[in-house]
C-alpha positions in Angstrom: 2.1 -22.2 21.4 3.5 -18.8 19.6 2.4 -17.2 16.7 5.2 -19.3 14.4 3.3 -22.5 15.3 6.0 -24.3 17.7 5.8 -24.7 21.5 8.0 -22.1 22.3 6.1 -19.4 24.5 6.4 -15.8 23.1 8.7 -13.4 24.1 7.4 -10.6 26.4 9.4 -8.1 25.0 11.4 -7.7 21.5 13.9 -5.3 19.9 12.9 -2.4 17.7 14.0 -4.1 14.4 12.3 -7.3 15.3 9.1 -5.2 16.2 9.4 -3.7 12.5 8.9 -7.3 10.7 6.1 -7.9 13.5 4.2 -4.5 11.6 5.2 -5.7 8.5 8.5 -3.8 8.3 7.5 -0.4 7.7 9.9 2.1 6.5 12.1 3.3 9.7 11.4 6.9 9.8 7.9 6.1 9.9 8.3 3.5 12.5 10.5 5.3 15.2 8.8 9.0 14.1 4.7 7.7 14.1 4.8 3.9 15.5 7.0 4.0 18.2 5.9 6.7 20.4 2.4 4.7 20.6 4.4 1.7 21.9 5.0 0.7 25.2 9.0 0.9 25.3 12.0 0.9 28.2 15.9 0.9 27.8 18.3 -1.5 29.3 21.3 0.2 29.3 21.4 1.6 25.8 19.4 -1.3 24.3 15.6 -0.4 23.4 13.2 -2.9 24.2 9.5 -3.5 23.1 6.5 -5.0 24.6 4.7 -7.7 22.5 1.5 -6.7 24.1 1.6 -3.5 23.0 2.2 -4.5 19.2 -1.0 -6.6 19.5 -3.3 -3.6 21.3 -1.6 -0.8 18.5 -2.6 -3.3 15.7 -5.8 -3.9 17.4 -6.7 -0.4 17.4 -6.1 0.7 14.6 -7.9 -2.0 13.4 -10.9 -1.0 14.8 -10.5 2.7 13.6 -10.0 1.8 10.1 -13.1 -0.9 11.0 -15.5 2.0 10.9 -13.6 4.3 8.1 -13.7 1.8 5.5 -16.8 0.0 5.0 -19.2 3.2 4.8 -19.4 3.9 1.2 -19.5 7.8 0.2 -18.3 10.4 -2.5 -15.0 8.8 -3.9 -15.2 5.6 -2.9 -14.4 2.9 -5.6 -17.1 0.7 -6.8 -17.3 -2.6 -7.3 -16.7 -3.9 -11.1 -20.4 -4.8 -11.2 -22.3 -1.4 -10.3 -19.5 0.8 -12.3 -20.5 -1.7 -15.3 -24.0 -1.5 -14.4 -24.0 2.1 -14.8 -22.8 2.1 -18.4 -25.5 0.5 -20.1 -26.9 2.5 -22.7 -23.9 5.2 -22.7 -21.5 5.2 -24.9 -18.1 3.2 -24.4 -15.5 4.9 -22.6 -12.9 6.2 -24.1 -9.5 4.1 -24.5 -7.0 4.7 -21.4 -4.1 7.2 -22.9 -0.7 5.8 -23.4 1.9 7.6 -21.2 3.8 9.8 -22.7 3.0 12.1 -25.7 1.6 11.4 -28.8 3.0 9.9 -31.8 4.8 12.0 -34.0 3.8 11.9 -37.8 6.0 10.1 -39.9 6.7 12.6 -42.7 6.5 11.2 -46.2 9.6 10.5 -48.6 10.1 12.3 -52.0 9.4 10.4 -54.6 12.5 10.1 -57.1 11.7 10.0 -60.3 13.5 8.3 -62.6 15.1 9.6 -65.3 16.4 8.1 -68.8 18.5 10.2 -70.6 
């Protein structure tokens, strides 16, 4: 059974475009300039063909780099909703977030006619 779920086995090998969609279609400069070199790849004739196996072992590690980068909390790291809110107590409310753009121009005030009887 393949990844789509059907009994058809899956293919060994796969063209550069449909290896794009199996990385979730990142842009192309990044994928032939970064991706690709990483990637197990042979030409027949002038067509460029993939290896599936080596989509699944790129994925793979860089899952398991980003494993270890992104669960240690340090400097900069976001907090959860609950500890950021947690910290507040007892301070005084943050300030509103600032509208983009500049601020409002003043409005300036009409004359007043008078009116006269003559």
């Amino acid at each position: 059974m393949n990844m789509a779920g059907t009994s058809e086995p899956d293919p060994l090998v796969v063209r550069p475009n449909r290896a794009r969609k199996m990385l979730g279609d990142p842009s192309p400069a990044y994928f032939w300039g970064k991706i690709l070199p990483d990637l197990r790849s042979f030409l027949r004739g002038k067509a460029r063909w993939i290896e599936v196996q080596s989509i699944r072992d790129y994925v793979a590690r860089h899952l398991e780099e980003d494993r270890d980068k992104r669960w240690h909390a340090g400097p900069g790291r976001p907090q959860s909703l609950a500890a950021r809110l947690a910290g507040r107590r007892g301070k005084a409310p943050a300030p509103p977030a600032r509208r983009r753009g500049g601020p409002r121009k003043a409005v300036p005030a009409q004359p007043q006619i008078a009116a006269s009887t003559g």
